[in-house]
LUMZA-571726 format. One record per residue: x, y, z of N, C-alpha, C, O in turn. Coordinates in steps of 0.2 Angstrom, whole numbers, padded with zeros to 4 digits, always signed. Layout:
// residues N
XYZXYZXYZXYZ
...
***
This chain:
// residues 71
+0038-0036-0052+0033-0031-0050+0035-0029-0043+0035-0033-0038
+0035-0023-0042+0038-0021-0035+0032-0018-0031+0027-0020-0035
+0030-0015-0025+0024-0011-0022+0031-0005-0020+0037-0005-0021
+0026+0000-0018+0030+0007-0015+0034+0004-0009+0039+0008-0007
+0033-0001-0007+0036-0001+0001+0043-0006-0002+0047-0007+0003
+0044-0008-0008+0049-0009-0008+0050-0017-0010+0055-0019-0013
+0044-0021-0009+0043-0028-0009+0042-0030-0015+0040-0026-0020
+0042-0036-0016+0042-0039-0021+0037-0043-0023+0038-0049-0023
+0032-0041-0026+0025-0043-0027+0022-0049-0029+0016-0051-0027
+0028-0053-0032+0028-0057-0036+0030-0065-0029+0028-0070-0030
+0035-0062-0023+0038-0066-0020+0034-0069-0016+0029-0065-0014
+0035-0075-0013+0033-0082-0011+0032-0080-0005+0034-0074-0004
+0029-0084+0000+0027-0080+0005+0031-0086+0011+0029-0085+0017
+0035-0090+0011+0036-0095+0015+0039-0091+0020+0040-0085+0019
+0041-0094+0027+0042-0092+0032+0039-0085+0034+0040-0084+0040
+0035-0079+0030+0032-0074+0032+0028-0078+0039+0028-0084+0040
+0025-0072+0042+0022-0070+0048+0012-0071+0043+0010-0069+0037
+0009-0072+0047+0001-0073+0043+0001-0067+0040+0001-0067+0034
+0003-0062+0045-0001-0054+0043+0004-0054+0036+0003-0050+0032
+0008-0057+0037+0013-0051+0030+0010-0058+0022+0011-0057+0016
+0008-0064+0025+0004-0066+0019-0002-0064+0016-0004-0064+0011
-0006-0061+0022-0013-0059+0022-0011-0053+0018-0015-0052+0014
-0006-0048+0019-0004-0043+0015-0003-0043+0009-0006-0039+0005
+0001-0050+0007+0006-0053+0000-0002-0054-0002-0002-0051-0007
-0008-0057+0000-0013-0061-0005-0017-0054-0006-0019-0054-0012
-0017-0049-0003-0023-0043-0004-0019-0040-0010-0022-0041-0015
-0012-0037-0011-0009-0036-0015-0011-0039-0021-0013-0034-0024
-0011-0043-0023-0009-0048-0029-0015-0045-0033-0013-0042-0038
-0022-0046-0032-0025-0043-0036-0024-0035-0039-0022-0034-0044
-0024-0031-0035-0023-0024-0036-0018-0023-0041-0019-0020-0046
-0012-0026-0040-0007-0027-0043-0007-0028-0050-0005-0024-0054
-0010-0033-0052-0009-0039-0057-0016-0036-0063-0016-0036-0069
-0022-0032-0058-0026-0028-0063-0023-0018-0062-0026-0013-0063
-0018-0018-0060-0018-0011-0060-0008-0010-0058-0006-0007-0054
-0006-0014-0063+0002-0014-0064+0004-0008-0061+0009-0008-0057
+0002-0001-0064+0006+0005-0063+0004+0008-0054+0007+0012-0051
-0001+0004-0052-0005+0007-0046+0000+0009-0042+0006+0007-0043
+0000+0013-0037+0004+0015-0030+0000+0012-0023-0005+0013-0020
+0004+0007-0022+0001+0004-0015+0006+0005-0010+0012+0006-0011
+0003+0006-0004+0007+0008+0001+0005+0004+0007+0000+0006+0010
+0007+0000+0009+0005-0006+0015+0008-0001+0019+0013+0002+0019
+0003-0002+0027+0002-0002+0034+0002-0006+0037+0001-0012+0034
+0002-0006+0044-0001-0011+0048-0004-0007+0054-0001-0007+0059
-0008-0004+0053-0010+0001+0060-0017-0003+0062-0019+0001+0066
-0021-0008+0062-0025-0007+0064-0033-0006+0062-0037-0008+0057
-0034-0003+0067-0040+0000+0066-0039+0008+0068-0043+0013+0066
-0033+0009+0071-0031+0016+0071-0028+0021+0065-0027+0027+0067
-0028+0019+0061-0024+0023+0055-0022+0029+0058-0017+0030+0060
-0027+0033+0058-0026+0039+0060-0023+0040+0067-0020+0046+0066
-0022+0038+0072-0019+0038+0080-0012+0035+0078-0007+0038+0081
-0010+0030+0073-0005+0027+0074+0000+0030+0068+0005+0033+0069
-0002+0029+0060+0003+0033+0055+0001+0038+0052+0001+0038+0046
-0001+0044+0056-0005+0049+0053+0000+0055+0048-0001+0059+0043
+0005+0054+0053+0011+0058+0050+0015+0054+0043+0018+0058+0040
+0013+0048+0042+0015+0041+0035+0010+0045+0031+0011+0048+0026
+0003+0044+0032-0004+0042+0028-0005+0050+0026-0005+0051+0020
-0005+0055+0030-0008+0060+0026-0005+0064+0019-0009+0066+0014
+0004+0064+0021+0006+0067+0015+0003+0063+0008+0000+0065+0004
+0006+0055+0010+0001+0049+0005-0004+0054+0000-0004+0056-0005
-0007+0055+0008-0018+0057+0003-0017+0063+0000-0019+0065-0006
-0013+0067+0003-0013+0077+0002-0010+0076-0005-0012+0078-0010
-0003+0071-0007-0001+0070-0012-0004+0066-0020-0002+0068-0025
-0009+0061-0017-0013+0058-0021-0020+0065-0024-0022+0066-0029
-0020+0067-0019-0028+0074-0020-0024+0078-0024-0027+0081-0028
-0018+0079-0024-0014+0086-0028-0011+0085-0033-0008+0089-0036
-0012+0078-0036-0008+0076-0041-0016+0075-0048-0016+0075-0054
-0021+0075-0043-0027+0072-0047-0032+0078-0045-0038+0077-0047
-0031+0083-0043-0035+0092-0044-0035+0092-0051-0031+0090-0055
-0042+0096-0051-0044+0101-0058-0041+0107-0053-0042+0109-0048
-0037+0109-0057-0036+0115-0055-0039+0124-0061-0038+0126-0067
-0042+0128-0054-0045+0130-0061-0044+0138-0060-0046+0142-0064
***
């Protein structure tokens, strides 16, 4: 099982960095109940917005546009 960023869901976390195990463990649930899910890992913070706004928006505008009633 892969995530959108490319990673490998399923791999081990030795020599990773905390944060990128802290990532690997948060993943795992989401994944594991929601196979077809799209995840999209960051590390901005607490700034989401100030730091990958130009990453994140299309994300959301394309998430909102895929799931309109359109009427």
């Amino acid at each position: 099982m892969r995530t959108s960023d490319g990673a490998d869901a399923g791999a081990g976390t030795a020599g990773q960095s905390s944060a990128a195990q802290w990532q690997h463990w948060l993943r795992m649930p989401y994944l594991a109940d929601l196979p077809d899910a799209e995840l999209h890992v960051f590390d901005p913070g607490h700034f989401a917005r100030e730091t990958h706004l130009t990453e994140i928006a299309p994300l959301i505008a394309d998430f909102r546009d895929a799931r309109s009633v359109r009427q």
